[in-house]
KOLDRENRO-492221 format. One line per 2 residues: number of its first residue (from 1); their letters; for each residue x, y, z of C-alpha. Coordinates in nm, 3 decimals. Last residue first. Layout:
BEGIN
NUM) a) X:Y:Z | ...
END
This chain:
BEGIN
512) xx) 1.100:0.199:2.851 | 1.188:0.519:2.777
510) xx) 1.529:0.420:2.953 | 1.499:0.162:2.652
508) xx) 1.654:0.439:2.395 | 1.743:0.254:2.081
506) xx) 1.475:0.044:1.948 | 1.217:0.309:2.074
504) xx) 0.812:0.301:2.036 | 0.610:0.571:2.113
502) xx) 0.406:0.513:2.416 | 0.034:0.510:2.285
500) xx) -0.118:0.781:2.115 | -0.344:0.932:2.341
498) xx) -0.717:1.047:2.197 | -0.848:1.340:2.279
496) xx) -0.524:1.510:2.374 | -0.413:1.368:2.085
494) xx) -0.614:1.559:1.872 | -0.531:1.867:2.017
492) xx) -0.161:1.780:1.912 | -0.285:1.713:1.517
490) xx) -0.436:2.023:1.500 | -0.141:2.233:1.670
488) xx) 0.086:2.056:1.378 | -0.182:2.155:1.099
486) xx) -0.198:2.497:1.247 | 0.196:2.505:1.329
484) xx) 0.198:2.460:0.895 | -0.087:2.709:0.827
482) xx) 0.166:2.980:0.991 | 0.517:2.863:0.902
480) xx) 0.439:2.959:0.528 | 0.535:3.309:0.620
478) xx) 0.859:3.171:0.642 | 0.927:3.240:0.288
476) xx) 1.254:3.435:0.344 | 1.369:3.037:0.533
474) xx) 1.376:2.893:0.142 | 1.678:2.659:0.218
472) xx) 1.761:2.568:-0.133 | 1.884:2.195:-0.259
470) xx) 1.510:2.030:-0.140 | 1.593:1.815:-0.481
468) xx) 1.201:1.880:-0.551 | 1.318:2.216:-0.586
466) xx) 1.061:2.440:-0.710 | 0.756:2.202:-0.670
464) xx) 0.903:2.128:-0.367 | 0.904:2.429:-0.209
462) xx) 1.191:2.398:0.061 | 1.181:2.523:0.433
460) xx) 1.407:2.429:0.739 | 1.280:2.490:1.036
458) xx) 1.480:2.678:1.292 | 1.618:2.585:1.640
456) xx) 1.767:2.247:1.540 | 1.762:1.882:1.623
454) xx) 1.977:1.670:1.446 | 1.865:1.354:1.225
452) xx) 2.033:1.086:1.186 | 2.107:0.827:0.866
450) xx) 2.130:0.453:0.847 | 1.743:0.390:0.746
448) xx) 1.761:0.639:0.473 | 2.142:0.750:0.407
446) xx) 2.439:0.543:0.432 | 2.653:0.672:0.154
444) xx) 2.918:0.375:0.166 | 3.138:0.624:-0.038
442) xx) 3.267:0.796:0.307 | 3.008:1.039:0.465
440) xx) 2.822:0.841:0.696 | 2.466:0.850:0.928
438) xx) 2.344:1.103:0.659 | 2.167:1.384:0.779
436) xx) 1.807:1.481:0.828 | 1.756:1.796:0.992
434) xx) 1.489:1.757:1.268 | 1.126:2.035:1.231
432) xx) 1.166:2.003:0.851 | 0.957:2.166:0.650
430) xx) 0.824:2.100:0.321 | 0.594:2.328:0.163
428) xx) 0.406:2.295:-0.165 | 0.090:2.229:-0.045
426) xx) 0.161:2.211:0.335 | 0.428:1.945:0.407
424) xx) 0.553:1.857:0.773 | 0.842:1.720:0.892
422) xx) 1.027:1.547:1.220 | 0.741:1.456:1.466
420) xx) 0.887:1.252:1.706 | 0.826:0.975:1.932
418) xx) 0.930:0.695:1.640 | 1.016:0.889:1.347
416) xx) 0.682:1.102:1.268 | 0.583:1.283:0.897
414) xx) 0.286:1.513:0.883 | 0.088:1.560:0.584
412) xx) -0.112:1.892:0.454 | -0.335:2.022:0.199
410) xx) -0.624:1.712:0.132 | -0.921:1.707:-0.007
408) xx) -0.868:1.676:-0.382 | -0.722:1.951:-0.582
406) xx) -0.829:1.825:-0.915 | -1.199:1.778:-0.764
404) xx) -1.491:1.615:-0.975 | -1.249:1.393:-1.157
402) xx) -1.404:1.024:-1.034 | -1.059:0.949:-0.851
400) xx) -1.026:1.297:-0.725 | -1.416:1.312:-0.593
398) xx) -1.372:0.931:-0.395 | -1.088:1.108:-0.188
396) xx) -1.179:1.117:0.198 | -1.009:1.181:0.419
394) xx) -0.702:1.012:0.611 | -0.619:1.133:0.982
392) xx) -0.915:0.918:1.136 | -0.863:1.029:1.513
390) xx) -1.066:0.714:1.740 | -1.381:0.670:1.873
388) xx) -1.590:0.743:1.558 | -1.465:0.440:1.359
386) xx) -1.559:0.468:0.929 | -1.811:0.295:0.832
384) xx) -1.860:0.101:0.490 | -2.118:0.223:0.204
382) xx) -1.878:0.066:-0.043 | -1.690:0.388:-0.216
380) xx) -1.734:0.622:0.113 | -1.572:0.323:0.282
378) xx) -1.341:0.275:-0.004 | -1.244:0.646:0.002
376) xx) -1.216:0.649:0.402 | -0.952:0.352:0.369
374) xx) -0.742:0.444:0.092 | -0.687:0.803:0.223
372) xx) -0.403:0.676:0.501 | -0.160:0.640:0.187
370) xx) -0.209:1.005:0.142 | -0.306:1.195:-0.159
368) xx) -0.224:1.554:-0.272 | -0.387:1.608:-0.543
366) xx) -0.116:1.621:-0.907 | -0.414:1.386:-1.077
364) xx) -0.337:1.227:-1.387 | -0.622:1.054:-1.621
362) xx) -0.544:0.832:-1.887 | -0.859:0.647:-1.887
360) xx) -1.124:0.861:-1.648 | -1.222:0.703:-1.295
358) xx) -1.576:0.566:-1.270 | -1.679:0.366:-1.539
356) xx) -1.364:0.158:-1.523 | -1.193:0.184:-1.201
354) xx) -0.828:0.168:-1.228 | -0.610:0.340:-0.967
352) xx) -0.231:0.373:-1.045 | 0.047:0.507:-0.776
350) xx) 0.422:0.594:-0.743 | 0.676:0.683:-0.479
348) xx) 0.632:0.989:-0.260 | 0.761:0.908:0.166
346) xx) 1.164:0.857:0.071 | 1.228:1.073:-0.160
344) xx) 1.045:1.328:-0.020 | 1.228:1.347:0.273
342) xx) 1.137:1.181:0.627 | 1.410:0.972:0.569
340) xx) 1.365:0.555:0.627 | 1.341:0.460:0.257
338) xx) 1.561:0.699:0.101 | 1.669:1.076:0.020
336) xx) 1.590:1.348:-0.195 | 1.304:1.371:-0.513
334) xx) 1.375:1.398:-0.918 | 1.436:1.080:-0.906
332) xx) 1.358:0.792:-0.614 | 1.543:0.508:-0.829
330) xx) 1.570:0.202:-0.729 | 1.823:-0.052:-0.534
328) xx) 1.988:-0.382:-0.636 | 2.321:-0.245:-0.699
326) xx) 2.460:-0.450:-1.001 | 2.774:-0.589:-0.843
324) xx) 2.847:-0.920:-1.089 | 2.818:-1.139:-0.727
322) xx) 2.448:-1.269:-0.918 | 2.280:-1.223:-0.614
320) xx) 2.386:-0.817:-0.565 | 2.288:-0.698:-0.244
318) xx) 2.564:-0.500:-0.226 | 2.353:-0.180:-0.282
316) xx) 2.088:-0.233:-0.002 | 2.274:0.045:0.250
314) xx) 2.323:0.286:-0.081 | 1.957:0.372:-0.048
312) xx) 1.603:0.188:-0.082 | 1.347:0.316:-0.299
310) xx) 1.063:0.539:-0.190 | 0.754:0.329:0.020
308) xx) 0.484:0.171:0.037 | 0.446:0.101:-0.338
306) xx) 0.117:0.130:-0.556 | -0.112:-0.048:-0.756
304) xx) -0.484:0.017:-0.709 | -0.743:-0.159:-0.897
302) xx) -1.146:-0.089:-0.828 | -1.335:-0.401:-0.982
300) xx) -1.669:-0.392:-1.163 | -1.578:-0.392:-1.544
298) xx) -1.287:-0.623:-1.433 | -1.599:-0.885:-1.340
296) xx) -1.578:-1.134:-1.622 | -1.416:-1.430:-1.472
294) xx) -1.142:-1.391:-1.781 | -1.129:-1.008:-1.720
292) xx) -1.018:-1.009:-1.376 | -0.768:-1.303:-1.451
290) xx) -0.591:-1.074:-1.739 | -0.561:-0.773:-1.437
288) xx) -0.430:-1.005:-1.194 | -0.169:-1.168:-1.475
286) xx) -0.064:-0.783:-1.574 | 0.008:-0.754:-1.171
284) xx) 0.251:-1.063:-1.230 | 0.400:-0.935:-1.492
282) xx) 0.440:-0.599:-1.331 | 0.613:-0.804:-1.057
280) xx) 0.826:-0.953:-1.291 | 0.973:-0.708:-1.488
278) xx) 1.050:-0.494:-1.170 | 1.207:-0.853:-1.021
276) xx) 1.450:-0.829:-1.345 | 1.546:-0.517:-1.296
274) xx) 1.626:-0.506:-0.958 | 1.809:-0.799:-1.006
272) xx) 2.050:-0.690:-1.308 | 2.058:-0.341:-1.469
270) xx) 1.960:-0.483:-1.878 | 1.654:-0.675:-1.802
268) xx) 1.569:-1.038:-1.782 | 1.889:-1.223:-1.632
266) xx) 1.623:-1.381:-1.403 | 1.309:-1.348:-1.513
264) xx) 1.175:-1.730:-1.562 | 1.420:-1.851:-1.264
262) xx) 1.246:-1.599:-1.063 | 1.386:-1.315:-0.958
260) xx) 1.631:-1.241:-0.621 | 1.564:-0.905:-0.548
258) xx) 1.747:-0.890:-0.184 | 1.607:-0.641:-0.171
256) xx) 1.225:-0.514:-0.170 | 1.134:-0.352:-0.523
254) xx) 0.859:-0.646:-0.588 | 0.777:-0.840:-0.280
252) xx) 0.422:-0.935:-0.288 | 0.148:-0.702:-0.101
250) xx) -0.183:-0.802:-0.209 | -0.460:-0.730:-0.049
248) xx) -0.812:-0.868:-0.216 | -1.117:-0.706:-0.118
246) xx) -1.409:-0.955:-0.277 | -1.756:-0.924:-0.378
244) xx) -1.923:-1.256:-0.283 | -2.061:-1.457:-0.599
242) xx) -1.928:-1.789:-0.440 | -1.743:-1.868:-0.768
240) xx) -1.657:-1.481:-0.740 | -1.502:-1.556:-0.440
238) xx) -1.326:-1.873:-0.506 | -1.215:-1.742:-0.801
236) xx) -1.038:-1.434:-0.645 | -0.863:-1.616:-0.331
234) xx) -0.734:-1.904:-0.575 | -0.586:-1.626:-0.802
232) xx) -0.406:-1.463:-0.479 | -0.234:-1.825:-0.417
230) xx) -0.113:-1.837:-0.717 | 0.042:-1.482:-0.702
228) xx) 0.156:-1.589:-0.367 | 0.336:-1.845:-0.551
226) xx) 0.472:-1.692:-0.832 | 0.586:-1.373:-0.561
224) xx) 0.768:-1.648:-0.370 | 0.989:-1.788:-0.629
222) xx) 1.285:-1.633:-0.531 | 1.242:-1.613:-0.180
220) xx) 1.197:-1.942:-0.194 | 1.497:-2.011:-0.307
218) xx) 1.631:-1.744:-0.034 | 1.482:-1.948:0.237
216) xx) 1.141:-1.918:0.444 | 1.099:-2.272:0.557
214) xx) 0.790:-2.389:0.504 | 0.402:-2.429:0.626
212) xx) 0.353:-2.307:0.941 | 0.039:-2.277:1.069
210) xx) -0.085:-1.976:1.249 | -0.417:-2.055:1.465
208) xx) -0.746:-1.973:1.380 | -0.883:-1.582:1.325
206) xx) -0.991:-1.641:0.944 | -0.789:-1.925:0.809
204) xx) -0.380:-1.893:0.860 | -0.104:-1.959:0.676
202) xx) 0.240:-1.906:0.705 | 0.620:-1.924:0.516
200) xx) 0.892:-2.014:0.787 | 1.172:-1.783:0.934
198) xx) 1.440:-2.008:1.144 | 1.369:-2.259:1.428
196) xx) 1.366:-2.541:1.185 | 1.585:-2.380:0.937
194) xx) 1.846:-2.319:1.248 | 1.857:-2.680:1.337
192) xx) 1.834:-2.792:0.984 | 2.202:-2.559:0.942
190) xx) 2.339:-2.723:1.266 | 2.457:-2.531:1.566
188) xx) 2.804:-2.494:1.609 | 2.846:-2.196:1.722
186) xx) 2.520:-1.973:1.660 | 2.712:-1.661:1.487
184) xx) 2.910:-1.851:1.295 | 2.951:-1.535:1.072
182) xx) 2.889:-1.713:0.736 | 2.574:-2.023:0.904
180) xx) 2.438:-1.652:1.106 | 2.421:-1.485:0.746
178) xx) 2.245:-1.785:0.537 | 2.015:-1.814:0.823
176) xx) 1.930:-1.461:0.817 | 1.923:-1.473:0.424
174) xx) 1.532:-1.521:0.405 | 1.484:-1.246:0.675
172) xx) 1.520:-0.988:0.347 | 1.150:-1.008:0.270
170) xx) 1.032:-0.836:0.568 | 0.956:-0.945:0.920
168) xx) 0.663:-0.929:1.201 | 0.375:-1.148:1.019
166) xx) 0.651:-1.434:0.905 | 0.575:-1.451:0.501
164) xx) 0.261:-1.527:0.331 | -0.061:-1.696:0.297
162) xx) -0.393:-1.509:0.508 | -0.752:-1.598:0.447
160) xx) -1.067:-1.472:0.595 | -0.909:-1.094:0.701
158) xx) -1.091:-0.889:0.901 | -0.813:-0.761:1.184
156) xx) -0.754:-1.091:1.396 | -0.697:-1.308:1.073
154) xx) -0.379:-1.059:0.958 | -0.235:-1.109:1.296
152) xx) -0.156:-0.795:1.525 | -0.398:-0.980:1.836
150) xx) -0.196:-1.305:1.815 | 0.133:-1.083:1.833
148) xx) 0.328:-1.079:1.511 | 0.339:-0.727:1.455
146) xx) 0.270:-0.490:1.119 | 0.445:-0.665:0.873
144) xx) 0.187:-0.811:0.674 | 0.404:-0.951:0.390
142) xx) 0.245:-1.130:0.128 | -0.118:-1.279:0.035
140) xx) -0.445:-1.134:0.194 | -0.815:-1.201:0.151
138) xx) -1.104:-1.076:0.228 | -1.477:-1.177:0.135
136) xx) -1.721:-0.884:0.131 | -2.032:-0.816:0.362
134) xx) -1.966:-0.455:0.458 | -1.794:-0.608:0.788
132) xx) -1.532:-0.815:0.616 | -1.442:-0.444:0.414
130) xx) -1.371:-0.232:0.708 | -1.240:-0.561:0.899
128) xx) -0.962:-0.569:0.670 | -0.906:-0.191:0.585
126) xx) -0.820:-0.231:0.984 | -0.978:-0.078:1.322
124) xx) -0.730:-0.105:1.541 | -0.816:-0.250:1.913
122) xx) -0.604:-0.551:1.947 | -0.325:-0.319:1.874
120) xx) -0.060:-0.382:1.602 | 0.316:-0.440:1.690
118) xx) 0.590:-0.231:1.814 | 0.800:-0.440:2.076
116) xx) 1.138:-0.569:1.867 | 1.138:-0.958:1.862
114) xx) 1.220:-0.946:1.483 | 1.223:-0.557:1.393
112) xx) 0.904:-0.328:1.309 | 1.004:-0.004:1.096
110) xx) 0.933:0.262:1.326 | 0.619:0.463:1.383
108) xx) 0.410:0.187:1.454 | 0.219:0.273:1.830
106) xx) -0.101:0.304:1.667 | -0.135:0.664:1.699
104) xx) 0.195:0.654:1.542 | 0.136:0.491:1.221
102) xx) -0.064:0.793:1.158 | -0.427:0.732:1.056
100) xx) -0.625:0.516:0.782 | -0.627:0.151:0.971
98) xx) -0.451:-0.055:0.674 | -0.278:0.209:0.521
96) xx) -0.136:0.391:0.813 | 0.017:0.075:0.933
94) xx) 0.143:-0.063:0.595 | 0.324:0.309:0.587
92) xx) 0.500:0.282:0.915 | 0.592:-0.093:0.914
90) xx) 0.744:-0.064:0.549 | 0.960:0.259:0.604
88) xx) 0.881:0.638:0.631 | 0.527:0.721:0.529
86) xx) 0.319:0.758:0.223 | 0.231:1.030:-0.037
84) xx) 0.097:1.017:-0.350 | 0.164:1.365:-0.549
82) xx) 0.203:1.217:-0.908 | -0.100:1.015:-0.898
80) xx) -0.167:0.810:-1.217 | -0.575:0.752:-1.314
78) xx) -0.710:0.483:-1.524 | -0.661:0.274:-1.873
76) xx) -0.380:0.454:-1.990 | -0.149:0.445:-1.694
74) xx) -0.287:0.124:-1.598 | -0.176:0.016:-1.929
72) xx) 0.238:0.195:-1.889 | 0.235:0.007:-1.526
70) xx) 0.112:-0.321:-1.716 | 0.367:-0.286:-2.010
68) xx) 0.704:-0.235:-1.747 | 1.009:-0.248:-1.976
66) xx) 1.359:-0.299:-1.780 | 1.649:-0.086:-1.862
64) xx) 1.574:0.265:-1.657 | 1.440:0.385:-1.992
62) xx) 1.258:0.092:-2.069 | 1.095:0.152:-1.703
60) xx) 1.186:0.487:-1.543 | 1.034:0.823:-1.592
58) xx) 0.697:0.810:-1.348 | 0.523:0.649:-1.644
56) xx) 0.755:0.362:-1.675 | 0.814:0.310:-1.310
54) xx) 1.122:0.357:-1.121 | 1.145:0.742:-1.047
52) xx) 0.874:0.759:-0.778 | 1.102:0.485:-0.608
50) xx) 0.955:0.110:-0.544 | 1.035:0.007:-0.185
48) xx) 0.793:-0.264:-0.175 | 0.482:-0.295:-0.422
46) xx) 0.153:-0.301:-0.287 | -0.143:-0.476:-0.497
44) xx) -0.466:-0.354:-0.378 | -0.757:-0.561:-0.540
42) xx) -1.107:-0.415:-0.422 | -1.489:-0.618:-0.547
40) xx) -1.723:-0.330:-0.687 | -2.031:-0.317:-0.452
38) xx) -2.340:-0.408:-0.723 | -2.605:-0.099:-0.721
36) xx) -2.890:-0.099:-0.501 | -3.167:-0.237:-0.670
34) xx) -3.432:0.100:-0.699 | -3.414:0.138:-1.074
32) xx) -3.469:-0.263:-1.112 | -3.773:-0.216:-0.851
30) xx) -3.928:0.032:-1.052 | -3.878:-0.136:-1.367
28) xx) -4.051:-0.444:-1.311 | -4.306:-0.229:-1.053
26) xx) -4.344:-0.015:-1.445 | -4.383:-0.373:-1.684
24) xx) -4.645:-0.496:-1.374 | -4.870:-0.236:-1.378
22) xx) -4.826:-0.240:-1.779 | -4.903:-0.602:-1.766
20) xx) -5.255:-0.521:-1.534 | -5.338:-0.212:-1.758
18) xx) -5.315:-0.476:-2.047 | -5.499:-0.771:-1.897
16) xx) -5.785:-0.494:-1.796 | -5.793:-0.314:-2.141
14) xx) -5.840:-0.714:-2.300 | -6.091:-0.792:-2.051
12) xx) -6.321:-0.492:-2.141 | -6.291:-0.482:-2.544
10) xx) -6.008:-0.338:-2.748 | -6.109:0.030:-2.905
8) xx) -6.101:-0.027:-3.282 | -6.439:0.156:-3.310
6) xx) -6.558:-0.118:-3.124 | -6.370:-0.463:-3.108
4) xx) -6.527:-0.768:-2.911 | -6.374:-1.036:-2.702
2) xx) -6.624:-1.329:-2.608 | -6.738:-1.356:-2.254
END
């Protein structure tokens, strides 16, 4: 049949091959509308024992004498928290992060000692195998510290690849050898002896066995955040290579004494260690954010950078590598107290989340925001599941990062030390159910991890937005008791539900 025109109408087969290509244009376009959209890949880079007042946009940086360019772009490019909230030392707050309650419902509510008996639970539900089970590769590079048990391991909780320092200890086990060779403490004992027996750097592939790779000494504690930074960039290519979105934990060792920098930052800033490993841990997280971009998929990648903790106190002072006595500690301004208090010093340090498309460029958000909300606000984000058998403490925060709530869903925070719970905030409101003293009074200052606390009869009451120094005892404002023993009679129903586990002592072992 030949095509005709009539009354510039198109003849039969040409209507019928264009009906059939606009059938086709509209399921084209159908089917691209309906295409679920792309999971963004997750990089969470945790600083250690970085104070609220370190950072360049929380107050410190160039003016503390150390520039810190990536903090002051994430700044601009997403959203700063100035009310993030965490817990009271490294094991606590990496515990409530990864599995989104209280460190104590998982037994973790003391900082985790070599050979000491808190360690993660077979049956915790991590951010690892959140994000392994919603399809994405996971990877994690640094300090776990959360138990060293088979069943505490990084590969036992979600995660395909793990590099980084002994699972149960922090960054300052590089000078234990160092420290028994000066005190003697093992006789006679040879130094390869003890390096053979001592702390080694790890590795292990999905749930297979831990391999040890090297000694963990204070050269390589030097170096260790270029390698794991390395090792981090491997993780991220390999993944995008294999077009698998990718959650990417990265806790390196920035903040955490004994500072020792690099040989490329050492001598770097103008206050000495500290200094220089601030200036190179933000270089490092400005090298993340540069590789993002290079393999194209920054546009598509959530960004958190954040520290577990408030700085260190006066008991980290002398660790000073250069022998020049530049205290190698941070800066927890305007807020009271040290890693290890329950005070606000200690549990409200610093955050940035970048998510472009999503979260507003230079954006702050005064919500209240708890470590433990990381892991119900990615699940929300990624379509993940949150456990039903268990008390989830953290909520859900997707509408603060994407500006639909400036309050955000949260009002209150507990804060535990071991067995006990020892504070509480409610908006504003700190109490303190223990009064936290220092351990010392002479000029050692041995606050944080070296202080006590005292039981008394009476809370003790500051606003903090008031007195973030907590300097005034606000007990005529008690009325704010009420919504406080809710929150605490909240939590204790809960546990009726679900026990906590024995809380853990290092002291007492008549608990035992």
């Amino acid at each position: 049949m030949t095509r005709t025109k009539v009354g510039g109408i198109l003849g039969v087969p040409a209507v019928v091959a264009l009906l059939v290509a606009n059938v086709i244009a509209v399921g084209v376009a159908s089917a691209q509308s309906a295409a679920p959209a792309k999971k963004p890949n997750v990089v969470f880079i945790l600083a250690d024992n970085v104070g609220y007042g370190d950072m360049g946009p929380y107050g410190g940086g160039e003016l503390r004498g150390y520039p810190t360019p990536t903090a002051d772009r994430l700044a601009r490019e997403g959203i700063r928290l100035t009310q993030f909230l965490v817990e009271t030392g490294c094991t606590q707050s990496r515990a409530a992060l990864l599995t989104g309650q209280y460190s104590i419902r998982n037994g973790l509510s003391l900082l985790s000692l070599p050979g000491g008996p808190n360690t993660l639970s077979a049956k915790a539900y991590t951010m690892g195998d959140l994000f392994k089970d919603a399809g994405y590769a996971t990877g994690m590079f640094g300090k776990w510290h959360v138990g060293e048990a088979p069943q505490s391991l990084p590969g036992a909780h979600g995660f395909d690849d793990y590099y980084g320092i002994p699972p149960g200890n922090s960054w300052d086990v590089a000078a234990d050898i160092p420290m028994i060779m000066q005190t003697h403490s093992a006789g006679d004992i040879p130094e390869k002896v003890l390096l053979e027996k001592g702390p080694w750097m790890v590795h292990q592939t999905g749930n297979g066995p831990l391999v040890r790779v090297k000694p963990y000494t204070l050269a390589v504690r030097a170096e260790v955040d270029n390698e794991l930074t390395d090792t981090a960039f491997a993780f991220v290519k390999r993944s995008v290579a294999a077009g698998k979105p990718f959650f990417l934990y990265f806790p390196f060792s920035m903040g955490h004494g004994p500072n020792l920098p690099s040989k490329e930052f050492a001598g770097k800033s103008r206050i000495g260690q500290y200094g220089d490993k601030m200036m190179e841990g933000d270089y490092h997280v400005g090298q993340l954010l540069d590789l993002l971009k290079e393999l194209k998929v920054d546009d598509n990648t959530i960004v958190v950078f954040c520290s577990d903790n408030g700085g260190t106190g006066w008991y980290f002072k002398d660790w000073d590598g250069t022998g020049l006595g530049a205290p190698d500690m941070g800066s927890n301004y305007p807020f009271r107290g040290s890693l290890g208090d329950a005070t606000e010093g200690s549990i409200r340090t610093f955050a940035f989340i970048r998510w472009p498309g999503h979260i507003a460029p230079n954006s702050t958000s005064y919500a209240m925001f708890s470590i433990m909300d990381f892991m119900p606000t990615f699940a929300s984000i990624i379509g993940g599941k949150m456990p039903e058998d268990r008390a989830i403490d953290g909520v859900d925060q997707t509408d603060v990062l994407t500006g639909k709530s400036a309050k955000g869903h949260r009002t209150a925070l507990l804060t535990f030390i071991g067995g006990d719970l020892v504070a509480a905030r409610w908006q504003q409101w700190r109490f303190y159910f223990k009064d936290m003293q220092k351990g010392e009074t002479d000029a050692q200052r041995l606050d944080g991890l070296g202080s006590t606390s005292t039981s008394i009869y009476f809370p003790k009451i500051f606003n903090i937005e008031m007195d973030p120094h907590e300097d005034l005892n606000q007990i005529k404002y008690m009325w704010a008791a009420e919504p406080v023993f809710k929150v605490v009679e909240a939590y204790y129903a809960s546990v009726k539900k679900y026990p906590n586990p024995s809380p853990v002592t290092l002291t007492n072992f008549s608990e035992k």
